[in-house]
C-alpha positions in Angstrom: 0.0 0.0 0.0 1.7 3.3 -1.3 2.6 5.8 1.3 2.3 9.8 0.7 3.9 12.4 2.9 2.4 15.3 1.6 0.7 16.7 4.3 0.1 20.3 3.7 -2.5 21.6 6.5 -4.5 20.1 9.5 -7.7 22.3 9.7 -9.9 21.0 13.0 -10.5 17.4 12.0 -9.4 17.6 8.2 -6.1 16.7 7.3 -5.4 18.5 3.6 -3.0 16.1 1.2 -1.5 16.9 -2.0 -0.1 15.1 -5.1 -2.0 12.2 -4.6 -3.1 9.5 -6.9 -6.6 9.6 -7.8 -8.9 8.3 -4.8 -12.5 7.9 -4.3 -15.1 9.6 -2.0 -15.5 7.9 1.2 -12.4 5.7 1.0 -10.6 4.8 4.0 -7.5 6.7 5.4 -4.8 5.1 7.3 -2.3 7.7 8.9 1.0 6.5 10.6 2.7 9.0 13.1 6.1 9.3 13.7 5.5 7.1 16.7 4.3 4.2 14.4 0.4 4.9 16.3 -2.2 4.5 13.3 -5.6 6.8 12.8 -8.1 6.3 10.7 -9.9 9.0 8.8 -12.4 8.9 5.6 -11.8 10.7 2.0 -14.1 13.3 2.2 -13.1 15.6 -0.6 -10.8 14.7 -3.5 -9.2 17.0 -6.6 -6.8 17.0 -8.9 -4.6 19.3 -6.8 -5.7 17.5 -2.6 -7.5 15.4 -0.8 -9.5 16.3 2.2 -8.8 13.6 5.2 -11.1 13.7 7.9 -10.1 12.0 10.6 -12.3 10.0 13.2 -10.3 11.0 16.5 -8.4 13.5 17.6 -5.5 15.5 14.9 -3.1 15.4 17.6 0.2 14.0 17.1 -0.4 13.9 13.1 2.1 16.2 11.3 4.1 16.9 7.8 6.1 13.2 8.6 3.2 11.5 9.3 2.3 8.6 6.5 -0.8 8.8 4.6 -2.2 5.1 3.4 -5.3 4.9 1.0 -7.2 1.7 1.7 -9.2 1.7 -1.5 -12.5 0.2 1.3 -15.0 2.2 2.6 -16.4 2.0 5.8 -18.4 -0.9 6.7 -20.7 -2.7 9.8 -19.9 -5.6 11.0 -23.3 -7.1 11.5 -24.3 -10.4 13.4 -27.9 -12.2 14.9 -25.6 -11.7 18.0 -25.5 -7.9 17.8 -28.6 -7.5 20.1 -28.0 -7.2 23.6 -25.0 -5.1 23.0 -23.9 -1.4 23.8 -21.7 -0.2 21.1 -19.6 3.2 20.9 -20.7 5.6 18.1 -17.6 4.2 16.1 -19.6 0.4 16.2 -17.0 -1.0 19.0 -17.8 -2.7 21.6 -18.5 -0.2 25.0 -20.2 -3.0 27.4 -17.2 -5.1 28.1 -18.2 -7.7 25.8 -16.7 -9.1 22.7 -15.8 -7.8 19.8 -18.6 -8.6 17.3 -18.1 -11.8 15.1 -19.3 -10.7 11.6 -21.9 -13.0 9.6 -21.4 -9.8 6.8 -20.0 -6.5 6.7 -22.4 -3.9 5.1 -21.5 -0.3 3.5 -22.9 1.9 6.4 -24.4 4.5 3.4 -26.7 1.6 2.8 -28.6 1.2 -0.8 -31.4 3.5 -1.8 -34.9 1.5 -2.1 -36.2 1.6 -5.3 -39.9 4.1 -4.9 -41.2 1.3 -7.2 -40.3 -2.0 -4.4 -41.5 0.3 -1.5 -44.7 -1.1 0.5 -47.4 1.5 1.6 -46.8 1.2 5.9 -50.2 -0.1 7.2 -49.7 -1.8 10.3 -49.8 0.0 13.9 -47.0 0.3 16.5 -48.1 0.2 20.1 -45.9 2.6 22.0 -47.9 2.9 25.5 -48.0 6.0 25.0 -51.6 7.5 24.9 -50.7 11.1 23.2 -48.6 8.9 20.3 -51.3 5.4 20.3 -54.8 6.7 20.0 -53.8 10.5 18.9 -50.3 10.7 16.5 -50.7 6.8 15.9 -46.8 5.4 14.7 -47.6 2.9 11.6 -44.6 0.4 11.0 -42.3 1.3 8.3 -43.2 5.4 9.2 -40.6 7.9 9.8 -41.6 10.4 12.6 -39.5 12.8 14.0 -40.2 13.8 17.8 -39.6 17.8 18.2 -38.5 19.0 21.5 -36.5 21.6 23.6 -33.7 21.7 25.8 -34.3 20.8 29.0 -37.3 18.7 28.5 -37.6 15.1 28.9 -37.3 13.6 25.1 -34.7 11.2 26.4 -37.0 9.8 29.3 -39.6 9.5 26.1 -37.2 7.6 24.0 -36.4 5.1 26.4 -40.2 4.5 27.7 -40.7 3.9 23.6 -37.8 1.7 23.3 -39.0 -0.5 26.2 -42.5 -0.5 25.4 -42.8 -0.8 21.7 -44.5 -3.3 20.1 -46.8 -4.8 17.6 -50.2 -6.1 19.5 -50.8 -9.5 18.3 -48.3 -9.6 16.3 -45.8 -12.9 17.3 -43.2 -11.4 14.4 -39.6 -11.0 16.6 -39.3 -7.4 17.2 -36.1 -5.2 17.6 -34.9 -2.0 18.6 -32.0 -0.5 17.2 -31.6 3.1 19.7 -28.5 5.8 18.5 -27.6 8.4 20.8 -25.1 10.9 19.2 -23.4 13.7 21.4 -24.7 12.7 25.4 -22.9 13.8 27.8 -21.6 11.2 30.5 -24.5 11.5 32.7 -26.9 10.5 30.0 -25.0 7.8 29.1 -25.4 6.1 32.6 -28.9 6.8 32.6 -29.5 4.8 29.2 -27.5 2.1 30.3 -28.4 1.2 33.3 -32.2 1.7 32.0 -31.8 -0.3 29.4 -30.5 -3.0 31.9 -32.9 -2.4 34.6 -36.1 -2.7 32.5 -34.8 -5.9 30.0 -35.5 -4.0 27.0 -32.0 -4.4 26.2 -32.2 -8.2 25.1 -34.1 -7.1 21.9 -32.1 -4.4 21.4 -28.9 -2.8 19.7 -27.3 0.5 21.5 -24.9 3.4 19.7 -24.2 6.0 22.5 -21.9 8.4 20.6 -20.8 11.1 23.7 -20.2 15.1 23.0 -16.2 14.8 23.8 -16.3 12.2 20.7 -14.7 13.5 17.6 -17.4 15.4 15.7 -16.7 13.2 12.6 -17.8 10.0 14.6 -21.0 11.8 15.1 -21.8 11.7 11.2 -21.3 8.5 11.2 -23.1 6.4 14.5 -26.5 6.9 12.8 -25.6 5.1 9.3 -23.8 2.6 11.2 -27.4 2.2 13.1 -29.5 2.3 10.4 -27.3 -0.5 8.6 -27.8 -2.6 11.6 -31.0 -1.9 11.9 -31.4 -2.8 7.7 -29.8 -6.0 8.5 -32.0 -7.1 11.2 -35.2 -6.0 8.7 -34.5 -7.3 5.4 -32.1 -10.2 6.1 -33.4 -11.4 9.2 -36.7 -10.6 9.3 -37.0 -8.2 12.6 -39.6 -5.4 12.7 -36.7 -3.0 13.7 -38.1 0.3 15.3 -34.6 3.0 15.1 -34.8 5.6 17.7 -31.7 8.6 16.5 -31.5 11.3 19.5 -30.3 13.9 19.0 -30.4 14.7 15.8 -29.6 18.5 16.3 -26.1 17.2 17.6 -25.6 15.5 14.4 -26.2 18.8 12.7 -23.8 20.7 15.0 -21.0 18.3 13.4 -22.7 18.9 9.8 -21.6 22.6 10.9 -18.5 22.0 12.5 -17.3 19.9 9.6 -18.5 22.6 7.1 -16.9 25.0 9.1 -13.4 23.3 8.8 -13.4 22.7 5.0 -14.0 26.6 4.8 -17.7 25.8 2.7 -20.1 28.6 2.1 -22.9 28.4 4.9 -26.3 28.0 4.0 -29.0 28.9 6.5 -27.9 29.9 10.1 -24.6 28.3 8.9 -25.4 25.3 8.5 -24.5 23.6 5.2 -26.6 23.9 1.9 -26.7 20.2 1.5 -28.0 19.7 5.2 -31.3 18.7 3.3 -29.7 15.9 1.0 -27.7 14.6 4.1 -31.0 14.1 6.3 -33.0 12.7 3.6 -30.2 10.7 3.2 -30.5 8.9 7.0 -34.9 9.6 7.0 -35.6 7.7 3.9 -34.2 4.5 5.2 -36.8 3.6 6.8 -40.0 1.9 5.5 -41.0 -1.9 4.2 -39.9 -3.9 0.5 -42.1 -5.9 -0.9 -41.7 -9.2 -0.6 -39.6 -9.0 1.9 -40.9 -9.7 6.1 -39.1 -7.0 7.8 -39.3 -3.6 8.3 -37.7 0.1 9.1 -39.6 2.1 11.4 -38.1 5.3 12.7 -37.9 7.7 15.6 -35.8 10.4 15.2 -35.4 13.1 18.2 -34.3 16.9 17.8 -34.3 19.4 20.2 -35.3 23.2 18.6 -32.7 25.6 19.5 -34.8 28.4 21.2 -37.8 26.3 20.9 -38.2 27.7 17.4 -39.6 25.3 15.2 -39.0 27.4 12.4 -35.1 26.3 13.0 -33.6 25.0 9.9 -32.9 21.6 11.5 -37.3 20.8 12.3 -37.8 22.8 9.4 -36.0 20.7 6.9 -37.1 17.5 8.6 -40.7 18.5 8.6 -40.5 18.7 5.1 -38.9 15.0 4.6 -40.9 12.9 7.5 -44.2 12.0 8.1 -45.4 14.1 10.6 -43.9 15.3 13.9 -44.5 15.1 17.7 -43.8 17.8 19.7 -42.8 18.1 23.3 -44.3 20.8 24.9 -42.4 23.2 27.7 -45.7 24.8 29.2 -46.6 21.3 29.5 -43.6 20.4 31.6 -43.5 23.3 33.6 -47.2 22.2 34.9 -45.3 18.6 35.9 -47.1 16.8 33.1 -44.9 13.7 31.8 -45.1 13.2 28.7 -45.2 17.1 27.9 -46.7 15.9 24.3 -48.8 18.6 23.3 -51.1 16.8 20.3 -52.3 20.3 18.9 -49.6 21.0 16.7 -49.0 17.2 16.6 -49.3 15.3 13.4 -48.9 11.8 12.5 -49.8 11.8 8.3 -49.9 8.0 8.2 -52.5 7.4 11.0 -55.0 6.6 9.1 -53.4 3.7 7.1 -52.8 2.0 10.2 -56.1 2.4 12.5 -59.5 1.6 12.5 -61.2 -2.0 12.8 -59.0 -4.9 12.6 -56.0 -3.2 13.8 -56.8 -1.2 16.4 -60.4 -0.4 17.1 -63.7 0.7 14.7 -64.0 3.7 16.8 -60.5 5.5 16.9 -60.7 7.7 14.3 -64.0 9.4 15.5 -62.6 9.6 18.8 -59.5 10.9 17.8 -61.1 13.5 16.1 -63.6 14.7 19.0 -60.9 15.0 21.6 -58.6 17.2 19.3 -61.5 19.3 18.8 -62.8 19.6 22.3 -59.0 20.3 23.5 -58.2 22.7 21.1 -61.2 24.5 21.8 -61.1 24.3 25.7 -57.4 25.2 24.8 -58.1 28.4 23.3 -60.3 29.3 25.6 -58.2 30.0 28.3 -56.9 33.0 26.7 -60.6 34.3 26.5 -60.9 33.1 30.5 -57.5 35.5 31.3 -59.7 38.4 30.0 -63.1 38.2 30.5 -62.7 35.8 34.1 -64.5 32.3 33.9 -67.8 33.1 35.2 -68.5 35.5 32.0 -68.0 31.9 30.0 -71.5 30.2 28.9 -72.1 26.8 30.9 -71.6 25.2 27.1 -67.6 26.9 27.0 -67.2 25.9 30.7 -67.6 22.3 30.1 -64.7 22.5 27.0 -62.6 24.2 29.6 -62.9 21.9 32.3 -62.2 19.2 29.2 -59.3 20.6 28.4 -57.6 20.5 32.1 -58.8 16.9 32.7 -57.4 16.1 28.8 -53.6 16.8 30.2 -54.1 15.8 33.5 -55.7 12.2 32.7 -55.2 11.7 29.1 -51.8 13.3 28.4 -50.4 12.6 32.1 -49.0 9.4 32.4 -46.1 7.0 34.3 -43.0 6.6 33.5 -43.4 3.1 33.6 -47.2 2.9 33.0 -47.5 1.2 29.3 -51.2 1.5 28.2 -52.8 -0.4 25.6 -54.4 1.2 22.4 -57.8 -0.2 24.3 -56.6 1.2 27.3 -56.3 4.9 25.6 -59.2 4.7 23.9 -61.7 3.6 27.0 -59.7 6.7 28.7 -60.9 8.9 25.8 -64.9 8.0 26.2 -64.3 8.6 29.9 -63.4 12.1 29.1 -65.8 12.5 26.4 -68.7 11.4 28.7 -67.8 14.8 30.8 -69.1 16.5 27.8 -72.5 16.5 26.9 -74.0 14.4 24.4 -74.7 16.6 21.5 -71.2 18.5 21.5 -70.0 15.0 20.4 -71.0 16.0 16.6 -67.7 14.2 15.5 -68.9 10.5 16.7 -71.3 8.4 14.8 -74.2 7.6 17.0 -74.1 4.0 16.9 -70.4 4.2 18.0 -71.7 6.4 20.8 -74.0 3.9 21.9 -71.3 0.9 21.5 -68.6 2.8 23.4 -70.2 5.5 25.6 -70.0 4.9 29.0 -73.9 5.8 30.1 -74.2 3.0 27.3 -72.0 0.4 28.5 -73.0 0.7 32.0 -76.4 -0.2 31.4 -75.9 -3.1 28.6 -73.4 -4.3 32.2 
């Protein structure tokens, strides 16, 4: 393997080499130090004139003698049946004092594009336990549905209640969470270990934790090597794999940073112009092939910087997912958990996945009258802060009371308490039976009388 030792500049992560042969994007770097200690670094840029090197650990030590070896491989996963049950660094090694993985193949992490024609409309529902998500935002397998939050609220307790509780209801396909977290600090690395130990939702699952004093560079790459995994468990082994990618903001920061080094003309808010290609790159691998059993379903988790989800980072992944979730800081500040406010919620591929047969005849109706009578009762509060509450009509009273026991019962729930869809949706007609009967305009009235409370009761 030829050596060059044409080092010209170290920029940040980048190592800049000239008078090379010609070398192809992506290709793996070897670099020697004086000291004979070997890093590895990826092809990022190539010209007739340099080469960009970035390098997947720290630039230290490297310097005009150090060797420069072009591997002609990109990078790939090593992927095994064995691979769940095990905590992995963002690099793919092993962080949980286990073995190193035996390989059954080893898979290009960028993956290959599914042809539009081969992809399979998603259609079956994923049980989260989560009422806000199941009856209101419902996840359908093979969707891609980002989760927007904020700093400082609890999107990683969310993550891990979904990666415990997830699951297809009478469904006996295996099941399989691949979860990538990408610049944690320390402290939230303990917490999703020893959560995924303490509940046993780490035996069907496979962990990245990438931490924020990680090179940024390894940041770019933990959710490829996640989603190859998680490819590997879907279409070769025949998992139902549900990814879970917090947080993707961090992996946008190192978009930045990277951009920043190779001296590219910013885009939006400086972040690069291609930011949109790169994300669309890691949201459109998920979904279902036909023919084949398994399937892609994906979570991905990004805090809004300043709440603002007019940010480039929601904003551009609004446009390529399916919908959004958001977590909601008035919410939190009330001590609601989950702080999921469903207002400006969407899920676009509910409806393929609801109704009779997969979850219940009467979801859809129900769904519908609760957004309405909580956005309503929502929006009058503001009128209430003016005009006082006795000024409301008794009609506008009852949607306000709705509203309160909406969060408090509906949207308030444990940590640890995983409902059923059957579960939310009896919870909903208990709510709705605070209302009176003719403000339910939304529900057919034979579903009324199969589901209504004051109905049940008596036929009990």
């Amino acid at each position: 393997m030829k050596e060059y030792r044409t080092i010209n500049k170290i920029a940040g992560p980048l190592v800049f080499v000239e008078k090379t042969e010609p070398v192809g994007y992506e290709e793996l770097v070897n670099i020697v130090q004086a000291d004979g200690t070997v890093k590895r670094g990826q092809v990022l840029d190539t010209s007739d004139d340099f080469v960009v090197v970035q390098v997947f650990e720290s630039t230290a030590g490297i310097g005009r003698d150090s060797g420069v070896r072009f591997t002609g491989e990109t990078i790939k996963m090593p992927v095994s049946r064995d691979m769940l049950g095990r905590i992995l660094s963002g690099a793919g090694k092993p962080k949980d004092g286990g073995p190193e993985i035996i390989p059954e193949k080893r898979l290009d992490i960028g993956g290959a594009a599914i042809n539009p024609y081969a992809r399979e409309s998603p259609a079956d529902f994923i049980q989260t336990g989560i009422s806000t998500i199941d009856a209101t935002n419902t996840l359908v397998r093979g969707q891609k549905l980002p989760i927007f939050s904020g700093s400082g609220l609890p999107h990683n307790e969310i993550a891990l209640q979904i990666a415990r509780q997830a699951r297809v209801p009478g469904s006996t396909e295996e099941f399989a969470v691949v979860f990538a977290a990408m610049g944690i600090t320390k402290e939230e690395e303990n917490q999703f270990m020893a959560d995924f130990e303490r509940t046993g939702a780490l035996e069907h699952a496979v962990v990245f934790l990438n931490l924020a004093d990680d090179p940024a560079v390894e940041r770019i790459i933990t959710p490829r090597l996640a989603l190859t995994t998680a490819e590997y468990l879907a279409f070769e082994l025949g998992y139902h794999v549900l990814v879970i990618l917090t947080d993707m903001t961090n992996y946008c920061e190192a978009l930045r940073q990277i951009g920043a080094a190779r001296e590219e003309v910013p885009g939006r808010r400086g972040y690069p112009g291609y930011m949109y290609t790169d994300l669309a790159s890691l949201y459109e691998r998920a979904g279902l092939i036909k023919g084949l059993k398994g399937s892609v379903t994906q979570l991905s988790i990004l805090t809004m910087p300043g709440d603002d989800i007019t940010h480039p980072i929601p904003d551009l992944s609004g446009y390529i997912t399916e919908g959004q979730i958001v977590v909601n800081r008035d919410l939190h500040r009330k001590g609601i958990y989950p702080p999921i406010n469903v207002l400006p919620s969407l899920s676009r591929l509910m409806n393929n996945g609801i109704g009779e047969g997969k979850t219940r005849d009467d979801h859809k109706k129900v769904t519908d009258q609760m957004y309405a009578g909580y956005a309503e009762g929502n929006d009058l509060r503001g009128l209430v802060a003016i005009v006082g509450k006795d000024a409301l009509s008794e009609r506008d009273q009852r949607l306000l009371e709705f509203a309160d026991h909406f969060e408090n019962r509906f949207v308030r729930q444990g940590h640890d308490e995983n409902r059923t869809i059957e579960d939310s949706l009896d919870l909903a007609w208990e709510l709705l039976a605070t209302l009176p009967e003719e403000l339910l305009v939304r529900i057919d009235r034979g579903l009324i009388q199969k589901y209504h409370p004051k109905y049940r009761n008596k036929e009990a």
